[in-house]
C-alpha positions in Angstrom: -7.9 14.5 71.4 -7.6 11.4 73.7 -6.7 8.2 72.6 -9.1 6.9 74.5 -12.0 7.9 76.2 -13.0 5.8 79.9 -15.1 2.7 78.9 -14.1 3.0 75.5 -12.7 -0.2 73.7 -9.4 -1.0 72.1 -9.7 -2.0 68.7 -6.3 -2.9 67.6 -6.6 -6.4 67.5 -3.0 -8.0 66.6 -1.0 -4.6 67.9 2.4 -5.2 69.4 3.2 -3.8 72.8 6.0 -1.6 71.5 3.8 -0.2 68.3 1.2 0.3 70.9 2.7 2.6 73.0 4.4 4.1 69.8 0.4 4.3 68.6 -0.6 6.4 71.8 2.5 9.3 72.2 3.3 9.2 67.9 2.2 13.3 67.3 0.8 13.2 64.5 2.6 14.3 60.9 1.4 16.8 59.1 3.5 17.3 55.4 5.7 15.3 53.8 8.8 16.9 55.3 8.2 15.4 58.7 7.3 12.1 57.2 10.8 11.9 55.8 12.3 13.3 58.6 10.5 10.8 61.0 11.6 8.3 58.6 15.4 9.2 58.5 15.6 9.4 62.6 14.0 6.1 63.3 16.8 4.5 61.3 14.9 0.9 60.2 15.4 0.7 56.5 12.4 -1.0 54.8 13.8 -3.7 51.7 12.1 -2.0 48.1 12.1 -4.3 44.9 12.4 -2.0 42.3 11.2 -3.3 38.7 13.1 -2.2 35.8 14.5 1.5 37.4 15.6 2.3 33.8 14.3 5.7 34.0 15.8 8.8 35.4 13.2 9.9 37.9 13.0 6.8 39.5 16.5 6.2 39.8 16.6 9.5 41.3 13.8 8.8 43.7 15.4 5.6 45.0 19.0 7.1 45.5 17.2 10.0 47.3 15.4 7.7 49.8 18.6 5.5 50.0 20.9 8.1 51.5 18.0 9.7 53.4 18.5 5.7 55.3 15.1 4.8 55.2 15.4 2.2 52.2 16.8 -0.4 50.8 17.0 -1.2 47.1 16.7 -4.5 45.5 17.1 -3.5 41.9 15.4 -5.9 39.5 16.4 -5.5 35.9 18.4 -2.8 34.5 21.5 -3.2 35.5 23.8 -1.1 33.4 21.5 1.9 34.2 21.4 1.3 38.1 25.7 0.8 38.0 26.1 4.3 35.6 24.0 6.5 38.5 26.3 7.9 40.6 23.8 9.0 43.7 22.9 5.0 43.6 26.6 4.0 43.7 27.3 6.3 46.4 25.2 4.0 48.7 26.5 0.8 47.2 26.3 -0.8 50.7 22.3 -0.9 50.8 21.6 -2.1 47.2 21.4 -5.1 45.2 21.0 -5.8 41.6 19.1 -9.0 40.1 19.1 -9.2 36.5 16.3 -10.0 34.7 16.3 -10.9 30.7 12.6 -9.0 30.3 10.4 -6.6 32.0 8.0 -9.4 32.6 10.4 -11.6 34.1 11.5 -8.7 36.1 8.0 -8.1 37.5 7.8 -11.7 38.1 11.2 -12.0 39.9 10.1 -8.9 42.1 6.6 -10.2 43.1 8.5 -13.4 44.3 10.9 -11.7 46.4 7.9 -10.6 48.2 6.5 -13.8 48.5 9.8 -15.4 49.8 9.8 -12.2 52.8 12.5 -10.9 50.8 11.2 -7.2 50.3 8.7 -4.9 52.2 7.7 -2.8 49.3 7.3 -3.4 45.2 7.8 -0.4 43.3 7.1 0.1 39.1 10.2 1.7 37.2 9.6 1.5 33.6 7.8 -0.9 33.1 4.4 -0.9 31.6 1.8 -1.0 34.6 -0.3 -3.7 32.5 2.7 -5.8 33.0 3.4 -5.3 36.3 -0.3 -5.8 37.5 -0.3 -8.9 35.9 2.5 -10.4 37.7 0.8 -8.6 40.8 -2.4 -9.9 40.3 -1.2 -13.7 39.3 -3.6 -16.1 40.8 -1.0 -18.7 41.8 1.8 -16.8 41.9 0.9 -13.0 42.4 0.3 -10.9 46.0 -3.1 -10.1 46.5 -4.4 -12.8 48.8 -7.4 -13.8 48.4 -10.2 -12.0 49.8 -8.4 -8.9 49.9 -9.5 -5.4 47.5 -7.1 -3.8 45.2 -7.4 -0.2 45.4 -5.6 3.1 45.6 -4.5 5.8 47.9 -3.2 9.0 47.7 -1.7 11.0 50.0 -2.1 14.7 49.9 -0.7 18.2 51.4 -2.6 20.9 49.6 -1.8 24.3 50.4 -4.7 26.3 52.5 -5.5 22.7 54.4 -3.9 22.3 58.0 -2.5 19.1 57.6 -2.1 16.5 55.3 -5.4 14.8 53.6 -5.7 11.5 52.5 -8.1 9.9 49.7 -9.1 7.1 48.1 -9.8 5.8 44.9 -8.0 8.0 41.9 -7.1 4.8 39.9 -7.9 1.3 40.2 -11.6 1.0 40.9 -13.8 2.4 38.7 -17.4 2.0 41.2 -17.0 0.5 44.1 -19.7 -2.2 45.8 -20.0 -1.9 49.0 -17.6 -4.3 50.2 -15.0 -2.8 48.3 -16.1 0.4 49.8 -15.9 -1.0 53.2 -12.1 -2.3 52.5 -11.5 1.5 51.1 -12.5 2.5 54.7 -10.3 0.2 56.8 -7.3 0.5 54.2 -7.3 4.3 54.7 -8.4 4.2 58.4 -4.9 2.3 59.2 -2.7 4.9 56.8 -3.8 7.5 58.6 -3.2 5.7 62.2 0.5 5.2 60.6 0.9 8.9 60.2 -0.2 9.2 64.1 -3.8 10.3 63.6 -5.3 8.5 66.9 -8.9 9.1 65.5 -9.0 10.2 61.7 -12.0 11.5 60.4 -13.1 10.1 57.4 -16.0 11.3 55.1 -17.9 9.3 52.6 -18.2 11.9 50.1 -21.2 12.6 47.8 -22.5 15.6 45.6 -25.1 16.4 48.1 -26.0 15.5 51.9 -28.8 14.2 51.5 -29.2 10.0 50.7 -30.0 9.8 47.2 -31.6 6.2 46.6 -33.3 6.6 43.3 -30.5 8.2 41.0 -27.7 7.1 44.1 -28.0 3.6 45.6 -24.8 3.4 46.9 -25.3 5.9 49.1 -28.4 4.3 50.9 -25.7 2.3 52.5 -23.2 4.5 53.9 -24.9 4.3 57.2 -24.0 1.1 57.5 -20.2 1.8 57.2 -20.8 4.7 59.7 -22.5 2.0 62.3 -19.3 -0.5 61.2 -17.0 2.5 61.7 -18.5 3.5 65.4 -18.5 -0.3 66.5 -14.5 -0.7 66.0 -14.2 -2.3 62.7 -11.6 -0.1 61.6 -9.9 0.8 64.8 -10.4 3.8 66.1 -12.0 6.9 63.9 -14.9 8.8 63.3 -16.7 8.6 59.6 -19.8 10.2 58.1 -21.8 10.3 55.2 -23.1 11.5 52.2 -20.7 14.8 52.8 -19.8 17.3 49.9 -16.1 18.1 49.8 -16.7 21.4 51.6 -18.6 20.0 54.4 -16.2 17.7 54.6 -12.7 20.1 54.9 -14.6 23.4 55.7 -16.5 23.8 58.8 -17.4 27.3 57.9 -19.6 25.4 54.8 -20.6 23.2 58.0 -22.5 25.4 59.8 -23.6 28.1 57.3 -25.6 24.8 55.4 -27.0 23.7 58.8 -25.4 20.6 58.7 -24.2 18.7 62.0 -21.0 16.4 61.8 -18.7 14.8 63.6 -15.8 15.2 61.3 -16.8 19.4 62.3 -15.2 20.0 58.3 -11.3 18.5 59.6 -11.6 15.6 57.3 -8.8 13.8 57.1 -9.7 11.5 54.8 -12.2 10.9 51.7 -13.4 8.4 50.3 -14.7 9.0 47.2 -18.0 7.5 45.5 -15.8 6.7 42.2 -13.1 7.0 40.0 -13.8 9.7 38.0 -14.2 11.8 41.3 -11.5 10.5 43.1 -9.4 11.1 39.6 -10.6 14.3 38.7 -10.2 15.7 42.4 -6.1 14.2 42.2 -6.0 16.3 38.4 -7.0 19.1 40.0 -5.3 19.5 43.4 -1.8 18.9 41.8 -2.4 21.3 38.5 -4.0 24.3 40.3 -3.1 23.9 43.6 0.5 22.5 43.4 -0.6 20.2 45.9 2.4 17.7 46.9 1.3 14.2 46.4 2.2 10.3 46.8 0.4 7.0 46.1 0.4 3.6 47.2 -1.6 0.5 46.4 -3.0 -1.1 49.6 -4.8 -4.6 50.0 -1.9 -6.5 48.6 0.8 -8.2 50.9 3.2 -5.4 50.6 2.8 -1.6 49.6 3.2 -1.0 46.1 4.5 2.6 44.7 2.9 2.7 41.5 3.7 5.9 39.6 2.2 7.2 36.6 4.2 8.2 33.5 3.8 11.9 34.2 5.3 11.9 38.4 7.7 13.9 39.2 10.7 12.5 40.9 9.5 14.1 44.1 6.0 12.5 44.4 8.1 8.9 43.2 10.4 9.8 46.7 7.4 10.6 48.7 5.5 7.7 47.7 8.6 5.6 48.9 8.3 7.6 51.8 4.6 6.7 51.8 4.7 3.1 51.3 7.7 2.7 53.9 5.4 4.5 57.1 3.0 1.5 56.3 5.0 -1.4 54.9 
């Protein structure tokens, strides 16, 4: 697919020359593998403030990402745990170690070295995520500017699906507005431009088709976000609405309901109506599907990798790997 078609505008207001042209010849990644890859070969190591990394997985996760050269690792808090891992050590040259008397001064202390330009990307070790939010989330002090939506996004490759599928929200908002809807849609839209998508498809998902206004208001204003969408607000993609999941990844459901898209069932991204979709769809992709996933939250000043308890040390590596394509 073009980047462009003749007359078509260029909506990438604020693009640099050299992350243009980057933009236009990028192919576009498809698993995990080549995201690390990619990330290894172009050799610019992104600065990662990493809050109390007391715990094996994350320790792990970091020192994984630090010899693969795509990090750096500002470790804040837990020093004697940090100085006793060996794979850390080995690349002694690209850490740092702050110490920090509590986790909450820890959170505080990493939130600031954002602030200051210090470091691209926060990350949560163990620390408990009430704690870390709160620093995040700080009106004075914290790094969501003002304005901006706090939400998450997940990054997916499911076996069966050609390429890797993106989604939003598993775990911050519980129902969207519409304006925090909107923000979904330009936080994701971007994501998937980092990954080399030139036009990403992106479905507004729904239990039906069909606009529901009684029982679904919400979706009565989808088509606005679909007109927003097809006017250049959110760079360059393609997004429809009310879809069901298989309409929206399954082009044989497509066309045996009838149904006439544009996203032609290659989503590459959904947006989910609410949490308990978004989360139940994440439960169930990883636990029956194996799928191999990583998380970021978007619409604060830097990416922040914000595991849960139960993430593996692969999907804490891959959401570093994440967070670094779009710090």
């Amino acid at each position: 697919m073009p980047f462009l078609k003749k007359n078509e505008k260029l909506y990438l207001t604020g693009l640099k020359f050299e992350n243009f042209i980057y933009f236009c010849t990028m192919q576009a990644i498809t698993d995990f593998q080549q995201l690390t890859e990619y990330l290894s070969q172009r050799g610019d190591r992104k600065r990662v403030a990493v809050v109390c990394a007391a715990d094996t997985s994350t320790q792990n996760a970091v020192a994984r990402a630090l010899h693969d050269g795509f990090i750096e690792a500002i470790f804040v808090g837990s020093r004697e745990a940090v100085e006793q891992h060996a794979g850390i050590q080995a690349e002694a040259e690209h850490i740092s170690i702050i110490d920090a008397p509590t986790p909450d001064d820890a959170a505080r202390m990493a939130v600031e070295l954002v602030r200051e330009g210090k470091a691209d990307i926060l990350m949560k070790g163990l620390i408990n995520t009430d704690n870390l939010l709160h620093a995040i989330l700080n009106k004075e002090h914290g790094i969501l500017p003002r304005g901006r939506v706090l939400t998450h996004i997940t990054a997916s490759r499911i076996p069966g699906y050609p390429k890797m599928l993106f989604f939003t929200d598993a775990a911050v908002i519980p129902y969207p507005t519409h304006e925090q809807r909107v923000e979904q849609v330009s936080y994701i839209s971007k994501l998937c431009h980092d990954f080399g998508i030139a036009e990403p498809r992106i479905s507004l998902i729904h239990c039906s088709e069909k606009v529901g206004g009684k029982f679904f208001p919400f979706t009565e204003r989808y088509s606005e976000i679909i007109a927003a969408a097809s006017e250049g607000q959110f760079g360059p993609c393609v997004v429809d609405g009310p879809l069901d999941l298989k309409t929206s990844c399954c082009k044989e459901s497509l066309d045996k309901k009838g149904i006439v898209s544009p996203l032609n069932g290659e989503a590459d991204a959904l947006v989910f109506p609410d949490i308990e979709a978004g989360n139940v769809f994440y439960k169930t992709i990883t636990l029956f599907c194996q799928a191999e996933t990583a998380g970021i939250l978007a619409g604060t000043m830097v990416p922040v990798v914000l595991p849960s308890r139960s993430d593996s040390e692969t999907c804490k590596y891959c959401s570093l790997a994440l967070s670094a394509i779009n710090a």
